[in-house]
N, C-alpha and C positions, 0 to 999 in steps of 0.2 A: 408347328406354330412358332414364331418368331417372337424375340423377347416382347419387341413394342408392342405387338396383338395382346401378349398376356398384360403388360405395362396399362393396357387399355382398356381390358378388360377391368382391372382391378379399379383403375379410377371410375370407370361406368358404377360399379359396384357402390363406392363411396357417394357419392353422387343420391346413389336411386337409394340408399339406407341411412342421409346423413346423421342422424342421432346417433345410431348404432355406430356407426365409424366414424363420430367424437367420441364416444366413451371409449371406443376401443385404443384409439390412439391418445386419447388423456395422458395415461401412465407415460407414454415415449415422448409426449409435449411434454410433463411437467419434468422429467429426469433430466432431457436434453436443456430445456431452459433454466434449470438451475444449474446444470454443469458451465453453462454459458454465462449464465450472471454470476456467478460466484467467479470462475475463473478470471472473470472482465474486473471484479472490485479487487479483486486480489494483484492481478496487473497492474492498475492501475494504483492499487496502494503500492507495491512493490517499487514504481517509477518514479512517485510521489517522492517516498519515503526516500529512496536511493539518493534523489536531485539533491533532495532538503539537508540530508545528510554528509555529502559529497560539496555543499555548495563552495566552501573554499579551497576542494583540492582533494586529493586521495591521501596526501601526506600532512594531515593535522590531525592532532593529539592533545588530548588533553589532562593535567595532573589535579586531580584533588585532594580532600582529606578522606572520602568515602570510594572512589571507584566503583563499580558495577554492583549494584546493591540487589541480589534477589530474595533474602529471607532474612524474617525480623532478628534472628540471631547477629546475622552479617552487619547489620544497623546498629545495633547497640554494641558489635564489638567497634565497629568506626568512629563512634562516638567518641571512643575513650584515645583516639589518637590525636597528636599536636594538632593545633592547627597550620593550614598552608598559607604563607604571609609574603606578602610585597617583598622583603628580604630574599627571602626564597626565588619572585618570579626573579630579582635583580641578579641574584647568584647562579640562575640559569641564564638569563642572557647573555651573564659578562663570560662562562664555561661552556657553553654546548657550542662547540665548532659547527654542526650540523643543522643546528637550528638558524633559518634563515628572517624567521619574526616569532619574538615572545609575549605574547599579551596577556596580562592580569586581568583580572574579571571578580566582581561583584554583583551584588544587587541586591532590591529590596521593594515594595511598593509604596507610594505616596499619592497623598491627594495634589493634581496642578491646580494653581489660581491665577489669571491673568485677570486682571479691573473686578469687572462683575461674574467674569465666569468662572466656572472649577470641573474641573475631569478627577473621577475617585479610581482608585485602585490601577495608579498607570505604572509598570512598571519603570523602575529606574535602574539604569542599568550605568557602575563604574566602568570605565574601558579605561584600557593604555591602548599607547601612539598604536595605528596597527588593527584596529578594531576590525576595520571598514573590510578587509580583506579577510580575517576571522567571519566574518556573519553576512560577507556579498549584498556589502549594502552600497548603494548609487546615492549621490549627490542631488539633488534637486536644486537645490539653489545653497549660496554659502558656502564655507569650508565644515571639513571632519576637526573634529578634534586632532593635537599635535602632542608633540613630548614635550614640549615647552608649557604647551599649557599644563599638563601634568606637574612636572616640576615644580612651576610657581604657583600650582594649587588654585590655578584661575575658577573664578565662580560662572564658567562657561558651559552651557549645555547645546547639543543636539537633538531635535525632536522629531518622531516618526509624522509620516501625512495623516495620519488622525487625530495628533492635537494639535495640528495645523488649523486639519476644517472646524473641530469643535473649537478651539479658541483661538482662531484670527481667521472667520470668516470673510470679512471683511479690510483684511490690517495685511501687511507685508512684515511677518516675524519676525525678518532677520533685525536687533538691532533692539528687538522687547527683550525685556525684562520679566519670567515669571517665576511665581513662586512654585519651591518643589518641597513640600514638607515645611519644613522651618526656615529653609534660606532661599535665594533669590539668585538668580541665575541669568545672563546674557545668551540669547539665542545667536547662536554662531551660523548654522546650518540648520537645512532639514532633505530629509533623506526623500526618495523617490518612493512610492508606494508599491509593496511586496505582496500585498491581499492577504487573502487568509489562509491557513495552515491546518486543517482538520476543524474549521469553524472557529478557531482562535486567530485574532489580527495580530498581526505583525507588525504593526504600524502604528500600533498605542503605546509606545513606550519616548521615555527623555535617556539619552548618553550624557555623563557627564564624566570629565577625568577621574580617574580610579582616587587617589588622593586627596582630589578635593572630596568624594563620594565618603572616603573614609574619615576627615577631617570633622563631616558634619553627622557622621552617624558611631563617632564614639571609636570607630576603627576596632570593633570588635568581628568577631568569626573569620571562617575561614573564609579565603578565596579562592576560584581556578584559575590556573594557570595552561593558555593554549599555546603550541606551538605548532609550528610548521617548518618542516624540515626544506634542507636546501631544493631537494627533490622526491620524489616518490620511491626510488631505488636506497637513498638513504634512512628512511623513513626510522628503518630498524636501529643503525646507529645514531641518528639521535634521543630515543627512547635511551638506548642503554647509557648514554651520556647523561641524560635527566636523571635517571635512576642511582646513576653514581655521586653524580649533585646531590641531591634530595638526600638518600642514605647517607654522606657523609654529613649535612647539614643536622640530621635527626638523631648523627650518634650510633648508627646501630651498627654491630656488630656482624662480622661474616655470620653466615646461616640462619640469623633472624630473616624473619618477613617482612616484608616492606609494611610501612603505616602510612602510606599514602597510595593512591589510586592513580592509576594509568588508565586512559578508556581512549581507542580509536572508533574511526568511523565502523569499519567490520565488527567491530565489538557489538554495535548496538546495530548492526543488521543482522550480525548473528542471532541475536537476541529475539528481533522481529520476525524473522520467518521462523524461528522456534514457536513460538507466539500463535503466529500466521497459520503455520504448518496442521498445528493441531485442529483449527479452524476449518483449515481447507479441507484435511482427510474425514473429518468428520461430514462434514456438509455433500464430499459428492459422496461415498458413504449412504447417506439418505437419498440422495440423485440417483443414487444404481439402485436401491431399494426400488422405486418410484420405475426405473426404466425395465427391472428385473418383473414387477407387477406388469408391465404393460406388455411384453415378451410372451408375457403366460396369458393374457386376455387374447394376446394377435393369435396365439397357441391354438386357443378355445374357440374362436372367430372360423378361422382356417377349418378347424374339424367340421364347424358345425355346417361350413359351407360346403364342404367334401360331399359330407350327407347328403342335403340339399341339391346337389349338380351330380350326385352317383348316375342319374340316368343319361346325364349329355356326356360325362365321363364314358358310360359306355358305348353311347353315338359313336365318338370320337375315337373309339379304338376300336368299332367296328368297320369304321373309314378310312383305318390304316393310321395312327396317332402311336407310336411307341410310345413305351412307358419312360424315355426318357423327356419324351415331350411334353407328357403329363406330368414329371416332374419339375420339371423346367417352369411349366406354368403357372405351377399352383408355388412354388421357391421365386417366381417373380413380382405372383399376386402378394404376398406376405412380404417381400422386401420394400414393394411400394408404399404399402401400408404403412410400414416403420418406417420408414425413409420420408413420406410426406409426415406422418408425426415429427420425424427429427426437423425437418426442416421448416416446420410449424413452431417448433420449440425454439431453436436459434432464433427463430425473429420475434418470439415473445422476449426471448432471455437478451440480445442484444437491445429490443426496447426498455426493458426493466431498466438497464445498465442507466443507459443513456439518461431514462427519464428520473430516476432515485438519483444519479452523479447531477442533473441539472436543478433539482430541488433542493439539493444536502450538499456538507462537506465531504460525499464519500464520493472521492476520486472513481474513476471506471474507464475503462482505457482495453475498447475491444480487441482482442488478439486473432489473426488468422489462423493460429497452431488450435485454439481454442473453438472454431468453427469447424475446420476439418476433423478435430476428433469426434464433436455431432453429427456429424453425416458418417462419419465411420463406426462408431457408437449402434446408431439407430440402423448403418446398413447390416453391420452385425446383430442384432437384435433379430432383425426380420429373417436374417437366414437358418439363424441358428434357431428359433422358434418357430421357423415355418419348415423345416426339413421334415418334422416326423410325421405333419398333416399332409405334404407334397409325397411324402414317401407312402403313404396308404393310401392315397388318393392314384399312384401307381403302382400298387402290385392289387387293385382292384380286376375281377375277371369279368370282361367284356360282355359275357352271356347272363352271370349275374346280376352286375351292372343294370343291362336293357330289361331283364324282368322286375328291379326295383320300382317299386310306387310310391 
C-alpha cells in the first residue's frame, strides 16, 4: 500500500466520523494556533519595537539623572542625585569630539487654547536645535525649530497633526498664536503625521525651544540629554567621552559610580525581550500542553481504530501486505490526522493574528520560520504518537486477525 492510499484512507475516515475527528484534532488545532498567534504578536512587537527604537539611528544615546530604573530601591537611590542641566548638555557639546548632534530634552503636560477651543493633557515637549533627527520627525508644512531660536528664547512652538486637526480645522496654523499653559506661543511648523504607537498618538504633542520651555516653567528638574555619535563604529567612544564630561562636571572622584545614567537603544531592547521572553516561553509552554493533549487523543483514536479494522488488518496480510506496510499505513493515517489539525491551527492562529492586529494596537507580523515549525510540530506529533498504535496494528497474527469479531 502506497503512502497516498493510506493518506486517503485516513481522510475517508475524517470525513465519515466528523465530530469524532474534531475533537480529536482540537488539542493539535489549539497548540498549533497559539504557537502561531503568539509567535506572529511577538514578531511583530519585536519589529515594532526595534523601528521605534532604532528610529534615529543605531548610534544615539542618551544621559539622565535616573538611567535604566528596574527596582523601587534603584529609584529612590536616583532621586538623591544632581540634577542634569542645560550646562551640562552645553559642556557635552562644546567636549565630545565624537558626538556628531547634542540635544537637551524636557517636558511636561499643558492644556492648548486657540480662540474658543482647548486640547488637555498635550504633551509639551523642550527641544534643542536637532530635535527633528533625535525623534524622525518630517515636516508638513513650516520650518523645525533652530538654535537661534533657542538662544533668543523665542516664544515659538511646533505642533503634532493632532492639534492641527483639533484646533485649526478649518485655519492654516502656521502664523497663529496659541496658548500653552500660561504663555503664548507662534506656530512655526507642523510635523507630518507618525500614528500611533501601542495605542498612544504621536501626534498630540507642542515642541517648543528648551529655554524658552525652561524660562516659563521655573527651570526646575532634570533634563536628558540625547546624543548621537559621529557614526555607529564610534558609538562606544563617544559614551566614554560623555562620561568623562559628566564625572568631571559632578566632582567625583576615581572609583565612585557614576550619578547619572547612560541608556542606548540595546539597553531597552535588552530589557524588552527579557520582558518578552518570559511571556513567550510561558505561553507556548501551554501550546505544547494543548499539542502534548492532542498527541495522546490521536494515540487513543489510532488504537481504538486498530481494534476496529483487526479483521481487514488480517484480510490484508492474508493477501500478501507485510507488516511493514501495515506500519506504514497506519504511521501515515496518524500523521494525516495531526498534520491536518496542524494545518487547521496555522490558519486559525494566522487569522487570530491578523484579525486582534486590525482591531487593536497589537502589532502581528506573520513569520514563515513560524508556519514551518506548525507543520513540523503537528507532523512530529502524529509520528511520534501514532508509532505504538501503527506498531500493534503490525505485529498482529494474520490467522488471529481473520477470526476476530
Amino acid at each position: 500500500m502506497n503512502v497516498r492510499e493510506s493518506a486517503g484512507i485516513a481522510l475517508t475516515s475524517i470525513r465519515a466520523n466528523k465530530l469524532r475527528s474534531f475533537l480529536t484534532l482540537l488539542g493539535t488545532i489549539i497548540g498549533v494556533a497559539s504557537v502561531i498567534s503568539v509567535v506572529s504578536f511577538v514578531e511583530g512587537l519585536n519589529r515594532l519595537v526595534t523601528d521605534k527604537l532604532l528610529n534615529a539611528g543605531a548610534n544615539v544615546f542618551s544621559v539622565d539623572k535616573y538611567g535604566l530604573i528596574t527596582s523601587q530601591e534603584a529609584f529612590e537611590e536616583a532621586e538623591s542625585r544632581p540634577d542634569v542641566t542645560l550646562e551640562d548638555a552645553d559642556a557635552v557639546r562644546r567636549s565630545v569630539e565624537h558626538a556628531a548632534l547634542v540635544v537637551a530634552s524636557d517636558g511636561t503636560r499643558a492644556t492648548l487654547r486657540f480662540r474658543q477651543k482647548h486640547m488637555d493633557g498635550v504633551r509639551v515637549r523642550g527641544r534643542g536645535a536637532g530635535y527633528q533627527v533625535i525623534d524622525d520627525l518630517t515636516l508638513r508644512s513650516g520650518r523645525h525649530l533652530v538654535e537661534n531660536d533657542d538662544q533668543r528664547r523665542r516664544t515659538v512652538c511646533v505642533v503634532g497633526s493632532e492639534v492641527v486637526d483639533e484646533l485649526f480645522p478649518h485655519t492654516d496654523p502656521l502664523g497663529q498664536t496659541i496658548r500653552v499653559g500660561k504663555a503664548s506661543y507662534e506656530v512655526v511648523g507642523v510635523i507630518a503625521a507618525k500614528g500611533k504607537l501601542l495605542g498612544q498618538s504621536q501626534d498630540r504633542f507642542v515642541a517648543i525651544p528648551i529655554r524658552t520651555f525652561q524660562k516659563f516653567n521655573g527651570g526646575r528638574g532634570s533634563i536628558d540629554i540625547d546624543i548621537k555619535s559621529v557614526d555607529a563604529a564610534s558609538i562606544a567612544l563617544a559614551q566614554d567621552e560623555v562620561r568623562s564630561v559628566m564625572r568631571g562636571r559632578h566632582h567625583l572622584a576615581p572609583g565612585k559610580p557614576d550619578d547619572f545614567g547612560i541608556t542606548t537603544a540595546d539597553t531597552f531592547l535588552e530589557l524588552y525581550r527579557n520582558l518578552t521572553g518570559g511571556i513567550f516561553v510561558v505561553t507556548i509552554g501551554v501550546a505544547a500542553i494543548a499539542m502534548l493533549v492532542g498527541g495522546i487523543v490521536i494515540m487513543n483514536i489510532m488504537l481504538v481504530s486498530v481494534t476496529e479494522r483487526t479483521r481487514e488488518i488480517g484480510v490484508r496480510k492474508a493477501l500478501g501486505a507485510r507488516r511493514r506496510d501495515i506500519l506504514t499505513q497506519f504511521l501515515v493515517e496518524a500523521t494525516t490526522l495531526s498534520l491536518t489539525g496542524g494545518l487547521i491551527g496555522i490558519l486559525l492562529g494566522v487569522l487570530l493574528a491578523l484579525a486582534v492586529g486590525a482591531v487593536s494596537p497589537l502589532p502581528a507580523a506573520v513569520n514563515l520560520p513560524a508556519v514551518v515549525l506548525g507543520i513540523v510540530l503537528s507532523t512530529g506529533i502524529g509520528i511520534f504518537f501514532g508509532s505504538y498504535p501503527a506498531a500493534r496494528a503490525a505485529r498482529l497474527d494474520p490467522v488471529e486477525a481473520l477470526r476476530y469479531e
